[in-house]
PATISE-265014 format. One line per field, with one value per residue: residue in three letters; x, y, z of N, C-alpha, C in turn. Coordinates in nm, 4 decimals, padded with zeros to 6 digits. Example, Ala and Ser with C-alpha at 12.3 -4.5 7.8 and 13.67 -1.06 7.14 Angstrom:
2
code <- [ala:ser]
n_east <- [01.3190:01.2850]
n_north <- [-00.5690:-00.2250]
n_up <- [00.7800:00.7080]
ca_east <- [01.2300:01.3670]
ca_north <- [-00.4500:-00.1060]
ca_up <- [00.7800:00.7140]
c_east <- [01.3200:01.2900]
c_north <- [-00.3300:00.0030]
c_up <- [00.7800:00.7870]
//
This chain:
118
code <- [unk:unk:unk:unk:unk:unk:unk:unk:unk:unk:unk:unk:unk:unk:unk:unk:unk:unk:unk:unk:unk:unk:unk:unk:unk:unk:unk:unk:unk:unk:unk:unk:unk:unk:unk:unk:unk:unk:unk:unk:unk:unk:unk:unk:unk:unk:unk:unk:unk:unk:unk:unk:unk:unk:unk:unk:unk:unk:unk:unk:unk:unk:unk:unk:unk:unk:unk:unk:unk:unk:unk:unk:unk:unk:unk:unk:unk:unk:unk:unk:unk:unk:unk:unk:unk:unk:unk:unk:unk:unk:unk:unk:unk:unk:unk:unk:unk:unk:unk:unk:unk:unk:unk:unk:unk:unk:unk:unk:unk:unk:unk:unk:unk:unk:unk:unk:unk:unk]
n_east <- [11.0399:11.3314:11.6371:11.9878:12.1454:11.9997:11.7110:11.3863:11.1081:10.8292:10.6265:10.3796:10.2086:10.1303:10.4634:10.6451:10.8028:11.1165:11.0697:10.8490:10.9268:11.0924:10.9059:10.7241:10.4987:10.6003:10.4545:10.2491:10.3714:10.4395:10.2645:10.2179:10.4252:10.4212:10.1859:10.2972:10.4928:10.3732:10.2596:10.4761:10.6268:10.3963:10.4539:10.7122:10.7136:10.5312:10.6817:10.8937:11.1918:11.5355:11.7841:11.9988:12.3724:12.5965:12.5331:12.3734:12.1931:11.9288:11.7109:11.4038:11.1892:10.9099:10.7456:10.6178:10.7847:11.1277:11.4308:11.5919:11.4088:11.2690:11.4011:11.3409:11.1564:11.3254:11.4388:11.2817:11.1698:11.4316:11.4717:11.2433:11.3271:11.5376:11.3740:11.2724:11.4053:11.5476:11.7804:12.0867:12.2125:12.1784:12.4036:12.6976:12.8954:12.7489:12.5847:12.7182:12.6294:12.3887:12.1817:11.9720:11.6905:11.5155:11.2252:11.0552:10.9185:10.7842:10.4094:10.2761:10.3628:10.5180:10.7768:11.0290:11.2154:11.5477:11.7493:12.0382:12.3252:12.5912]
n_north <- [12.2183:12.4335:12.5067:12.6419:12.4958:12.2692:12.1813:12.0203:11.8327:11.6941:11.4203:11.2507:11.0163:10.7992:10.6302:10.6493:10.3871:10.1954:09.9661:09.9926:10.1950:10.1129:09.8943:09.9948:10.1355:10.3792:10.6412:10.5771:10.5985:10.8642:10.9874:10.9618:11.0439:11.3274:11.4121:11.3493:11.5585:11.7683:11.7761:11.7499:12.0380:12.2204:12.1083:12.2407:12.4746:12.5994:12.4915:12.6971:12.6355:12.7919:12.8596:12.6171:12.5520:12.3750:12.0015:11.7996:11.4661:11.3208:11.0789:10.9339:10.6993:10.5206:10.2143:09.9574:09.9540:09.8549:09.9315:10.0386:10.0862:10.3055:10.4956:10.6274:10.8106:10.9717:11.0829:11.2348:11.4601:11.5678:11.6407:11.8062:12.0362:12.1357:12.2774:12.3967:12.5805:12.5833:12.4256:12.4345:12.2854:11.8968:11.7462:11.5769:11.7761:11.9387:11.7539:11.5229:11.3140:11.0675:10.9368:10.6746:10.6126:10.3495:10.3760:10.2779:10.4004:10.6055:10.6840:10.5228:10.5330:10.7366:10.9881:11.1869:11.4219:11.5426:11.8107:11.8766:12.1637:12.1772]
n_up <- [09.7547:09.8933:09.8958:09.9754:09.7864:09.6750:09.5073:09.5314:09.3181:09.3242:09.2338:09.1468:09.0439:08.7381:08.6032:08.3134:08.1963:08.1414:07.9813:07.8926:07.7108:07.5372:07.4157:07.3282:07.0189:06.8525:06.8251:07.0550:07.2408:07.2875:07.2551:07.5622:07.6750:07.5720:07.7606:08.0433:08.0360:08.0323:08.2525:08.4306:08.3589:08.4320:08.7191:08.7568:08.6815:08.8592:09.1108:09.0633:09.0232:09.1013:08.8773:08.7390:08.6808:08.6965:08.8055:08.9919:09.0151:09.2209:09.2596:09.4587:09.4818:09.5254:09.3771:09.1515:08.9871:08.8895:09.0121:08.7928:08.6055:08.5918:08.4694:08.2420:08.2893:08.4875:08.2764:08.1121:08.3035:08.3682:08.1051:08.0644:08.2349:08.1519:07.9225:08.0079:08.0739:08.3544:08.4304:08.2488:08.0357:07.9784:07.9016:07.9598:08.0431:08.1802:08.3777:08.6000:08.7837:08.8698:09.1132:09.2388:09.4350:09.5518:09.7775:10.0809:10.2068:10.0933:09.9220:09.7032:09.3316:09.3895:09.3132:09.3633:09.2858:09.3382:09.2630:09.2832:09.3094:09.2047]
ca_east <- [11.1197:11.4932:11.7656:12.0911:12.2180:11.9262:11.5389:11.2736:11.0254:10.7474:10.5309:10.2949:10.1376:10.1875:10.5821:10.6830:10.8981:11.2204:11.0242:10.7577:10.9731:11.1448:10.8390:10.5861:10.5129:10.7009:10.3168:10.2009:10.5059:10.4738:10.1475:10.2054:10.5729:10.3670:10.0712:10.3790:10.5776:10.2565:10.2701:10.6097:10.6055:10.3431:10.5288:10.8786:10.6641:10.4381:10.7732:10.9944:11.3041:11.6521:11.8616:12.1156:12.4872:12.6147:12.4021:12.3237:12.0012:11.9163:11.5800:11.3928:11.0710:10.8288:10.6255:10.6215:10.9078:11.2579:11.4825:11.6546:11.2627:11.2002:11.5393:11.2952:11.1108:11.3448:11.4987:11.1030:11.2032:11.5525:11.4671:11.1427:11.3843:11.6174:11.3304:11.2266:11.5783:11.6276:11.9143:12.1392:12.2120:12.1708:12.5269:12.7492:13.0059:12.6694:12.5251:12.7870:12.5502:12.2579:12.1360:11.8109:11.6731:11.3480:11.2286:10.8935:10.7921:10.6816:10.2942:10.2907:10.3788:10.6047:10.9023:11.1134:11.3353:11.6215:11.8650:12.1619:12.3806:12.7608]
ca_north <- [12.2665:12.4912:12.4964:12.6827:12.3893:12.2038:12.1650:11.8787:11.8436:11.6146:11.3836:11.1631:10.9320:10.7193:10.6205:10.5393:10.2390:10.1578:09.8455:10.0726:10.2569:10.0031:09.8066:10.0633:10.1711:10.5216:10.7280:10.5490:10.6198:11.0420:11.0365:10.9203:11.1379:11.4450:11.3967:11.3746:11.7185:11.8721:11.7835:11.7767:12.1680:12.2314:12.1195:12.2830:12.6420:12.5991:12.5763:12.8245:12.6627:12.8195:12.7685:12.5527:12.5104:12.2387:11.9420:11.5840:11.4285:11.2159:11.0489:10.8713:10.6736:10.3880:10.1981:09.8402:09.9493:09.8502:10.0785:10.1042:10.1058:10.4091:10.5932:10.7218:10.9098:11.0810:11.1538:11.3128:11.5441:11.6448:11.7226:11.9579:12.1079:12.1913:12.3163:12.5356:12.6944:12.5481:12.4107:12.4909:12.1183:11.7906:11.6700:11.5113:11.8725:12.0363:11.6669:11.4569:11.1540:11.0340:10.8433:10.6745:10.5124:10.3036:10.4371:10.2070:10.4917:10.6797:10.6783:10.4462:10.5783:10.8931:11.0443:11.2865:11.4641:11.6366:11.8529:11.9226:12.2637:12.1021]
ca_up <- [09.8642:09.8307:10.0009:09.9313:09.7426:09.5691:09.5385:09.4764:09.3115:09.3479:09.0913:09.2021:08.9127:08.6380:08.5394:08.2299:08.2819:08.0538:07.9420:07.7841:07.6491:07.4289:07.3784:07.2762:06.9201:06.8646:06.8413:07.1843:07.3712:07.2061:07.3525:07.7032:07.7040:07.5860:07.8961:08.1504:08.0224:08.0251:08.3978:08.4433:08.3230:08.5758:08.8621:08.8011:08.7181:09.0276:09.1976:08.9810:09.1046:09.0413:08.7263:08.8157:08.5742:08.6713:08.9134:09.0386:08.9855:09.3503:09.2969:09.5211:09.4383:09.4608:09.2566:09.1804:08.8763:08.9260:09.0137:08.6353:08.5117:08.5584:08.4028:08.1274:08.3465:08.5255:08.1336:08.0986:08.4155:08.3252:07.9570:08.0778:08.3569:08.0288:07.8251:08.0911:08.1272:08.4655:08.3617:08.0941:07.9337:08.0274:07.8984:08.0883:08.1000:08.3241:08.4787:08.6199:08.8595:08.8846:09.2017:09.2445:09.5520:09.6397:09.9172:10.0995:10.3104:10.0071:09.8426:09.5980:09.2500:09.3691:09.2302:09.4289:09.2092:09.4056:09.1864:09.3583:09.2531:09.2664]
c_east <- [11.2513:11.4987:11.8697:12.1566:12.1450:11.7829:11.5138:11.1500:10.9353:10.6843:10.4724:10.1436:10.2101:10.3592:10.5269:10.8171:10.9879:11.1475:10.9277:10.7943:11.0567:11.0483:10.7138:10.5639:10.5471:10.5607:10.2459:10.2702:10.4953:10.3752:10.1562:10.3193:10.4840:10.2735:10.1901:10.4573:10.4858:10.2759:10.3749:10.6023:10.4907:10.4123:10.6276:10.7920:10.6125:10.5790:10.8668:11.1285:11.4176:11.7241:11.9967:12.2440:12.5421:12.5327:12.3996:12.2063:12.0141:11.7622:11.5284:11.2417:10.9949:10.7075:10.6634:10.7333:11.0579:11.3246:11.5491:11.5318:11.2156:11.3266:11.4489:11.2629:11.1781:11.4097:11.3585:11.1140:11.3211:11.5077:11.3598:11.2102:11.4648:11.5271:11.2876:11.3403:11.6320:11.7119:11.9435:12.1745:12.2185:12.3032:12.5879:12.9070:12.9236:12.6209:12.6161:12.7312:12.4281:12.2098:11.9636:11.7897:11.5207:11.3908:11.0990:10.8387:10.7177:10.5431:10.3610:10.2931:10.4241:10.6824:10.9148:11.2213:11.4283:11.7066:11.9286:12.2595:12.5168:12.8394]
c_north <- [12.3201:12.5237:12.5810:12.5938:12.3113:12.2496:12.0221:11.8952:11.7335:11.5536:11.2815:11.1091:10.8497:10.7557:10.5440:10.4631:10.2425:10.0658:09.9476:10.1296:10.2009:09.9296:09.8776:10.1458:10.3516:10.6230:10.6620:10.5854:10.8067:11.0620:11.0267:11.0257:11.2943:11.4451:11.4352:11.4951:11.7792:11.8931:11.8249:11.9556:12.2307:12.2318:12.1990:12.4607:12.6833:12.6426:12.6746:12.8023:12.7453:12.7920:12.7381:12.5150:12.3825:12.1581:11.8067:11.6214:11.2959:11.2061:10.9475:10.8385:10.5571:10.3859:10.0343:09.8368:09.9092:09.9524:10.1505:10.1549:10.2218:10.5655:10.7101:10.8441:11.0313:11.1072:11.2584:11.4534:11.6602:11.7198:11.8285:12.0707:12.2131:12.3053:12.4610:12.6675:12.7037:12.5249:12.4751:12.3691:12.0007:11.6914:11.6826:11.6581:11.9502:11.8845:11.5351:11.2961:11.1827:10.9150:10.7778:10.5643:10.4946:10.3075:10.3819:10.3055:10.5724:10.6154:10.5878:10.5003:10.7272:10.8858:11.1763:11.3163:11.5792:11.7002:11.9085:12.0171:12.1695:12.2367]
c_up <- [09.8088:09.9196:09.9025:09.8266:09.6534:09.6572:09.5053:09.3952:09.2961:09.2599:09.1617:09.0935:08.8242:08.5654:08.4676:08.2157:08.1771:07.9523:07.8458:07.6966:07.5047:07.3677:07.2721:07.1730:06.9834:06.9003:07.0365:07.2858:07.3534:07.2768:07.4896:07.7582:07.6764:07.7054:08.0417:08.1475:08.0401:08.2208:08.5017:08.4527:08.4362:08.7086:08.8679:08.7565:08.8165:09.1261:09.1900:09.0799:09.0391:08.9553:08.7653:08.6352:08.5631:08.8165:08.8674:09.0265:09.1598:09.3197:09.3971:09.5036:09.5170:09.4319:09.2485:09.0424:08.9625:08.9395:08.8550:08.5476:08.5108:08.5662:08.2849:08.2023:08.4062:08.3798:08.1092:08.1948:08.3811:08.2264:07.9937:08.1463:08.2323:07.9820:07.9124:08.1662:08.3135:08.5165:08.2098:08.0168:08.0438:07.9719:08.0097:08.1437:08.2050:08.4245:08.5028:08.6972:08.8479:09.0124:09.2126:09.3629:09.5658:09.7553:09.9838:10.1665:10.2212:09.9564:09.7355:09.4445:09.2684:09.3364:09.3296:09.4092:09.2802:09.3544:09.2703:09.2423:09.2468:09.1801]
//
């Protein structure tokens, strides 16, 4: 979806959790992070949003992860958004917040990534 101001975009499947991410040999974690950009990259061309300079990240999810558990993921999101020249960097002089909210009315294992222009 876009709006004058931001888009979303949608994911619906397997997060990888903070916990995995720390826990899981460096080749197991490369494989599971490559499978999700692959997807990732999919979604944000499907929707060909706007290239945004500077921007908030507002996610809104659930899943049976905590809300900090699944920081990687949206890092998996941002960095494809980058690679795909959606944005122009992911430092903190173009991405100033980050919000994230469980949300129970969602499907179980979504992600609803909202980038806001600021």
């Amino acid at each position: 979806m876009f709006n004058m101001d931001y888009y979303e975009l949608e994911y619906n499947g397997k997060i990888i959790s903070m916990n995995d991410a720390k826990a899981l040999h460096w080749r197991s974690l490369k494989s599971k992070v490559d499978k999700l950009e692959i997807i990732f990259k999919n979604i944000i061309r499907e929707a060909n949003p706007p290239k945004y300079d500077k921007f908030e990240v507002e996610v809104e999810y659930w899943s049976r992860h905590d809300v900090d558990n699944i920081v990687f993921t949206v890092k998996c999101m941002v960095d494809q958004l980058v690679r795909e020249k959606k944005l122009i960097d992911d430092n903190k002089k173009h991405w100033e917040r980050l919000t994230i909210t469980a949300n129970r009315e969602l499907k179980n294992n979504t992600i609803i990534f909202r980038i806001i222009e600021r």
